[in-house]
C-alpha positions in Angstrom: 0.0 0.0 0.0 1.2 3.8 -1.2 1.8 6.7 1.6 -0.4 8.8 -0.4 -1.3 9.8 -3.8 0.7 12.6 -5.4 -0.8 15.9 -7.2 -1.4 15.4 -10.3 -0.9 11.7 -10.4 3.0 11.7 -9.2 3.9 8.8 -7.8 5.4 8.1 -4.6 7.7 5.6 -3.1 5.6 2.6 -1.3 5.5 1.8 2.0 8.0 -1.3 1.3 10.6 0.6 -0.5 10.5 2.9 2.3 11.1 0.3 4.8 13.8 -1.3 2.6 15.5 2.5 2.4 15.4 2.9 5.8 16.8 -0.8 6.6 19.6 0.5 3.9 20.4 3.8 6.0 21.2 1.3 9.4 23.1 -0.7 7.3 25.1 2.4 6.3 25.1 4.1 9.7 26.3 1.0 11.2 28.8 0.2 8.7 27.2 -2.8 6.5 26.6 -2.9 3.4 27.8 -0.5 0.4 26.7 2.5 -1.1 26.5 0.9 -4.3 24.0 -1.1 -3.0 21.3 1.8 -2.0 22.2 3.8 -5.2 20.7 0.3 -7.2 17.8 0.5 -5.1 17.3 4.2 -6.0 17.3 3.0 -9.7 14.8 0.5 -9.0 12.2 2.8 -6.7 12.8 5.3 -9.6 12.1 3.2 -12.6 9.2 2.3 -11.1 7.6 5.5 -11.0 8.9 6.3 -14.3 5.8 4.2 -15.8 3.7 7.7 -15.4 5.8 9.6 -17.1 6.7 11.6 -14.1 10.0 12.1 -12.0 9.1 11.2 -8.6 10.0 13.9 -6.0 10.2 11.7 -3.6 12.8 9.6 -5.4 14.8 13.5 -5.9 14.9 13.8 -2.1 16.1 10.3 -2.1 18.3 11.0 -3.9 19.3 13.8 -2.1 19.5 11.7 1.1 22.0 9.0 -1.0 25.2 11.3 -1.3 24.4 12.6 2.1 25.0 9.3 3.6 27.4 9.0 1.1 29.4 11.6 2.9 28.7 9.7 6.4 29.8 6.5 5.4 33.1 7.6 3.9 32.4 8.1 0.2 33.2 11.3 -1.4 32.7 12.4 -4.6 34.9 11.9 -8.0 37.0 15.1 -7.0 37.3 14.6 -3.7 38.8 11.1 -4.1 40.9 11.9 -6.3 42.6 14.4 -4.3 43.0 11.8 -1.6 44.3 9.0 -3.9 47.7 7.8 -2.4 50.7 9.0 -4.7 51.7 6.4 -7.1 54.6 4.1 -6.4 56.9 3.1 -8.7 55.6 -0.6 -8.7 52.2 0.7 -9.9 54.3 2.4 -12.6 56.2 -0.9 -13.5 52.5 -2.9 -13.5 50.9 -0.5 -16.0 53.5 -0.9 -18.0 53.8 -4.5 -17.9 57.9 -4.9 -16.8 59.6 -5.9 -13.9 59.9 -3.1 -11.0 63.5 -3.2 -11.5 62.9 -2.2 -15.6 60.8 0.2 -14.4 63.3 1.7 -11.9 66.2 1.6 -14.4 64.5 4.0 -17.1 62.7 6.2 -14.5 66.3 7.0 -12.9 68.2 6.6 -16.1 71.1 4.7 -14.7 70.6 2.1 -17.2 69.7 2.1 -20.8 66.8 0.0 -21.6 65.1 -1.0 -24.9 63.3 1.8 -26.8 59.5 -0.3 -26.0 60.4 -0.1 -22.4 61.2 3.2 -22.4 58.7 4.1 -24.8 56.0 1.8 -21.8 57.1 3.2 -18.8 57.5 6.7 -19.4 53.8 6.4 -21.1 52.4 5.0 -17.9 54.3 7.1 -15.2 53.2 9.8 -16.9 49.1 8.7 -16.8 49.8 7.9 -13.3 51.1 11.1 -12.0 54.4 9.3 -10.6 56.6 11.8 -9.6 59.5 11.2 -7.7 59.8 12.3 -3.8 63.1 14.1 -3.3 63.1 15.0 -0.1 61.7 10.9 1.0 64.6 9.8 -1.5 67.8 11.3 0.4 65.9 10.8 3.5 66.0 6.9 2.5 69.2 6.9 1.5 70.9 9.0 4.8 72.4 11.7 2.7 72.6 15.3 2.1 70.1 16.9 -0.4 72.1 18.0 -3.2 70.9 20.6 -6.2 73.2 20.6 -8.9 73.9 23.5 -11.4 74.5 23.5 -14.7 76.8 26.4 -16.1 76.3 27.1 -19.6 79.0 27.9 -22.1 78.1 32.0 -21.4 76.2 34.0 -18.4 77.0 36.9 -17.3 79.9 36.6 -15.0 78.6 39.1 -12.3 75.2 37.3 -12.8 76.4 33.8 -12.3 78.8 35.1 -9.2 76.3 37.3 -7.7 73.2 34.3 -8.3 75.9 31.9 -7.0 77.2 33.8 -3.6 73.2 34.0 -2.6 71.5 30.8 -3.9 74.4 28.9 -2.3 73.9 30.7 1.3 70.8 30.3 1.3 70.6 26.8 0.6 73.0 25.9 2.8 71.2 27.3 5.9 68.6 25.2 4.8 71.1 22.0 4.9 71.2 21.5 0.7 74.8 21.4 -0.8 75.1 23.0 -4.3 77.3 21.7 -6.8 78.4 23.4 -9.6 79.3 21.7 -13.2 80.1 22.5 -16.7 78.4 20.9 -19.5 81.1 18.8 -20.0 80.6 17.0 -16.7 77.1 17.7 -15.9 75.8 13.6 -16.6 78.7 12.5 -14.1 77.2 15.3 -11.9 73.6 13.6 -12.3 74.5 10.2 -12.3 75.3 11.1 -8.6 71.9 11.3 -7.8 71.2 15.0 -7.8 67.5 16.0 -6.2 67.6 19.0 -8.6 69.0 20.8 -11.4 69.6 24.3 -11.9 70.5 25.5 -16.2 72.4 28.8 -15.9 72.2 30.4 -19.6 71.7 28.2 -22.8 73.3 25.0 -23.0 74.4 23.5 -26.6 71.2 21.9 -27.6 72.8 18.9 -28.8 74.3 18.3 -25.8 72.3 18.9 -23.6 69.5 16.4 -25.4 72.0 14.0 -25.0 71.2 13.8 -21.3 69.9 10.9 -19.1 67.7 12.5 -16.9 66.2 10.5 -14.2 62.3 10.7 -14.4 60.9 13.4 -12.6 64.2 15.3 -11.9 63.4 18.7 -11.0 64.8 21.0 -13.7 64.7 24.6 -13.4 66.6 26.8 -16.2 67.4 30.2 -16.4 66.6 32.4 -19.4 66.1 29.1 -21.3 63.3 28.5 -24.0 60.6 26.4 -22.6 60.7 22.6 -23.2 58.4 21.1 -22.0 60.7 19.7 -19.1 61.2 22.9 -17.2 60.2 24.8 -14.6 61.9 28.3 -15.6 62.8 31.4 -14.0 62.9 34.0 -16.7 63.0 37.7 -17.3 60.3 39.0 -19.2 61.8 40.1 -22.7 59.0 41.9 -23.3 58.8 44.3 -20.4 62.8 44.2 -20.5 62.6 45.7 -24.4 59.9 48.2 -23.7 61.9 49.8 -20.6 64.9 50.5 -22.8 62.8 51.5 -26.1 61.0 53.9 -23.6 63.9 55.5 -22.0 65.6 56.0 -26.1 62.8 57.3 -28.0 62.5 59.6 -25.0 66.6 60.8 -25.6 65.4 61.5 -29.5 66.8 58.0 -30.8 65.3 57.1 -34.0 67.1 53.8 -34.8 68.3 50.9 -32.3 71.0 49.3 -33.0 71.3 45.2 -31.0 74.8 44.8 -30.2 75.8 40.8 -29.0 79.0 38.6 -28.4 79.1 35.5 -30.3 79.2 32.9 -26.7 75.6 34.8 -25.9 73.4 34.6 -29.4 71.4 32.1 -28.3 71.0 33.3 -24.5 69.6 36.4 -25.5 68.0 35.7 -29.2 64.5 36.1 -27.5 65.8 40.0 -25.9 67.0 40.5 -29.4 63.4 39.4 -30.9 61.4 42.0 -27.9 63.6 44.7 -28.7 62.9 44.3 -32.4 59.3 43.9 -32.1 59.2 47.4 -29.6 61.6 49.3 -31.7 59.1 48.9 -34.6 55.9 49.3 -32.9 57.2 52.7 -31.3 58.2 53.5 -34.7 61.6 53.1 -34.9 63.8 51.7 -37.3 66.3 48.4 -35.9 69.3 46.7 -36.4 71.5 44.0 -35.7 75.3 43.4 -35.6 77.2 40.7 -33.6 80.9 40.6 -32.7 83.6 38.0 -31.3 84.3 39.6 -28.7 87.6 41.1 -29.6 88.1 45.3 -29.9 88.8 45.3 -33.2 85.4 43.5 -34.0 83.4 45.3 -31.7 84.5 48.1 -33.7 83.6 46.8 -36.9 80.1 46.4 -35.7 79.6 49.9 -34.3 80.9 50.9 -37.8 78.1 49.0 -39.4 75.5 50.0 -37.0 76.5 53.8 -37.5 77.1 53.7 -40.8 73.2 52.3 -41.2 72.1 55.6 -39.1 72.0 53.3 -35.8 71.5 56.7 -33.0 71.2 54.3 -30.0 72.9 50.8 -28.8 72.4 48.2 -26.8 74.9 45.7 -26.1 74.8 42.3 -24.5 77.2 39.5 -23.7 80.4 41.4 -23.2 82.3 43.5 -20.7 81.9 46.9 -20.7 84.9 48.7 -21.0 85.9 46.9 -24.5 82.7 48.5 -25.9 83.6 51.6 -25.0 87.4 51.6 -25.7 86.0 50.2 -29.1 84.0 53.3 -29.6 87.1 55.5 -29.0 89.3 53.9 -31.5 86.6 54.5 -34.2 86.6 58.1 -33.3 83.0 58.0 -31.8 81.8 58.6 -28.0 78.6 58.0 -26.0 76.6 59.8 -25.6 77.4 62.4 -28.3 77.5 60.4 -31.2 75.4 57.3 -30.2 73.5 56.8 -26.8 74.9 53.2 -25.5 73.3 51.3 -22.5 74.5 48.0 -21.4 73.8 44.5 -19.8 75.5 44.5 -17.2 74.9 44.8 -12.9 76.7 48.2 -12.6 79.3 47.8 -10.0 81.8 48.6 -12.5 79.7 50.6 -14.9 79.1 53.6 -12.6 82.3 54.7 -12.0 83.0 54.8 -15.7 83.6 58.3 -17.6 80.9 58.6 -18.6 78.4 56.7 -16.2 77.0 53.9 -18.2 73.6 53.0 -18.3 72.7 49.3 -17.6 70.4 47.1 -17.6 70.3 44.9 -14.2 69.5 41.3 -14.0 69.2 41.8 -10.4 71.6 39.1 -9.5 71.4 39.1 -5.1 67.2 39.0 -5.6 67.2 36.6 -8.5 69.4 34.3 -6.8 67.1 34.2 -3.5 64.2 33.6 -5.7 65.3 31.1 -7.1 66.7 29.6 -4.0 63.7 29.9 -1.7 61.7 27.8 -5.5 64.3 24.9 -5.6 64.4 24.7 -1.3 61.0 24.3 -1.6 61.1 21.7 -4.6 63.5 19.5 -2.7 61.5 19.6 0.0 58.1 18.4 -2.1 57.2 21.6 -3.6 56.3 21.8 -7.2 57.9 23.1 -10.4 56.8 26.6 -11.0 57.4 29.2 -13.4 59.1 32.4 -11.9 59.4 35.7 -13.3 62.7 37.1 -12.5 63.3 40.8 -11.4 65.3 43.3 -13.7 66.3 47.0 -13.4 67.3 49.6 -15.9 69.6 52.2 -14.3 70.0 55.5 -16.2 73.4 57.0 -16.5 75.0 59.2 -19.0 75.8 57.6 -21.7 72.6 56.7 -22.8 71.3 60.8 -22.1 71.5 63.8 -24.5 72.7 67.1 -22.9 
């Protein structure tokens, strides 16, 4: 027999289904039986009233009453449990994959080289998994130090690296991480150690570097590097970088920009060379390019070019600066008469210069604790993130008319 008729013919649930849902709710509350079990007969006390054509209220507030006992016996939604999912082990890795644990564990830490299937396998599944490996439970395991390793490319700016270096390294070492440094030539020996991290200072030689065995899930954080997929990267932004010194030219009456770059720092700063470009001509202004090796006599060769094309303004990256200047003077030209000339550089040196030279700062002492207080936390079980790294233009002299 029914509870009652509903309006306009809607069905309700009958006195037995009741009693059956209520025998279900002790069963919950007192731990037996499943939730699967009441959500069936839901379906069932639903489909029933379905004949009319109607949705049974009753059957909504049911419904309603499901995923709150749901919640009381334990079971939480699809997001929720899958935030509380444990994190996957490497043996789950090796069994989606279908290898041994050890296979697993030889291409995930890339001490051993294994078939290209296996690879191919396991990095497919440790990937749909999520695996990541824990650092910080790693060294922990194995008794040892944490240890971030750094990876020097073939050019950086030598205040940069030695003012990045002096910081980062203080400040992980209050936190108990040693920091070793390497050139690309010994980097793998440097992570076949068993690195928790690596730091890329500058552009590596791309061949080189993807030459690599990188463990699986090895932290890698590069510096000024173009994004690969594999890094968490601290950058400056070019753009914002270009637009400062494009601002502070056009307002000195420069009309063309002339890029100025060593041959060791091309690649580093290609994409500075690509925002300065792209702000010269949307302010209007005309652009060029000329490289150098680094020697006086070529530097002045390329301040020949860029004058000769009508260049008014330079900026020069990936060299010292007193060669540029020394360059100028052998050519018969000074700054800021005959070109205004600002520089990458920190300005330690560059201010006591005659004249003062403008620079452009990469910050070195508060890039270095940035990036310190990201990798301290990655090695502790942080994630990879993406930083944007602090810069400052300094005005000087030679970069303003009189």
């Amino acid at each position: 027999m029914c509870l009652g008729a509903g309006s306009e013919g809607e069905p309700l649930l009958c006195l037995a289904r009741c009693r059956e849902i209520t025998a279900a709710e002790s069963r919950q509350t007192s731990g037996v039986g499943n939730a699967s079990g009441f959500r069936n007969l839901l379906a069932t006390a639903g489909a029933q009233g379905s004949d009319s054509g109607a949705v049974s209220q009753s059957c909504a507030l049911a419904a309603a009453r499901e995923r709150d006992l749901l919640a009381a016996s334990g079971h939480a939604d699809p997001e929720t449990e899958k935030a509380m999912k444990p994190r996957p082990t490497l043996a789950k890795v090796a069994l989606v994959a279908g290898v041994s644990k050890s296979s697993a564990a030889n291409v995930l830490s890339g001490r051993r080289k294994m078939s290209e299937e296996t690879t191919r396998r396991v990095l497919a599944a440790a990937k749909s998994l999520g695996y990541r490996s824990d650092t910080a439970a790693s060294s922990l395991s194995r008794g040892r130090t944490q240890v971030i390793g750094v990876l020097v490319a073939e050019f950086v700016p030598g205040l940069v690296v030695s003012g990045i270096s002096a910081v980062f390294v203080k400040r992980c070492s209050e936190a108990g991480i040693v920091v070793t440094f390497a050139g690309q030539d010994r980097v793998q020996s440097l992570i076949d150690s068993g690195i928790d991290m690596l730091i890329v200072l500058g552009a590596p030689d791309a061949d080189g570097y993807s030459e690599l065995r990188m463990p699986f899930g090895l932290p890698v954080v590069g510096l000024e590097m173009a994004d690969s997929g594999q890094f968490g990267w601290g950058g400056h932004d070019t753009g914002e970088i270009a637009d400062a010194v494009v601002s502070h030219l056009t307002e000195q009456g420069a009309r063309h920009i002339g890029w100025m770059v060593g041959p060791a720092a091309r690649e580093t700063f290609k994409p500075w060379a690509l925002s300065l470009e792209e702000a010269a001509r949307a302010a209007g202004l005309a652009f060029s390019a000329a490289s150098h090796d680094g020697s006086g006599k070529s530097i002045a060769q390329a301040f020949k070019k860029l004058l000769g094309g009508g260049v008014d303004a330079v900026f020069s990256v990936g060299v010292d600066t007193s060669p540029i200047f020394d360059a100028l003077a052998s050519i018969g030209k000074s700054a800021p008469s005959d070109v205004l000339v600002v520089v990458q550089a920190e300005g330690i040196i560059e201010q006591a210069m005659t004249p003062k030279v403008s620079t452009l700062s990469l910050m070195a002492h508060e890039t270095g604790t940035i990036i310190a207080d990201m990798c301290i936390a990655i090695v502790t079980g942080g994630e990879v993130a993406t930083l944007e790294l602090p810069f400052e233009l300094t005005v000087r002299e030679s970069s303003v008319r009189s």
